[in-house]
Phi, psi and omega in degrees: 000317170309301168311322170309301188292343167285315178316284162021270186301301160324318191267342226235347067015229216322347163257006190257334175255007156285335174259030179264290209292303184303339186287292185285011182240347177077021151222176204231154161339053185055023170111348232207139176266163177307358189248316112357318188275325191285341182274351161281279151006275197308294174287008152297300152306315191294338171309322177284316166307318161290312177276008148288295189301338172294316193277321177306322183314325182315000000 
């Protein structure tokens, strides 16, 4: 589970400034728009967050 949430934590840093970037230059992403990528972003984190509180439960 620690990994998981690190991946997480990774992918969700790196597609929340890929859709920053993509936000602020006005095109999109290999196809995909910047309002997709930061909700990708988002459900990155929350993802990291369950697998942080998971591992904590123990």
């Amino acid at each position: 589970m620690v990994g998981l949430g690190k991946i997480g934590l990774l992918l969700g840093i790196a597609s929340l400034v890929i859709g920053v970037v993509s936000r602020l230059t006005y095109t999109p992403v290999l196809g995909v728009e910047s309002e997709a990528i930061t909700k990708f972003a988002a459900t990155c984190f929350l993802l990291s967050i369950a697998a942080s509180l998971a591992c904590c439960k123990k």
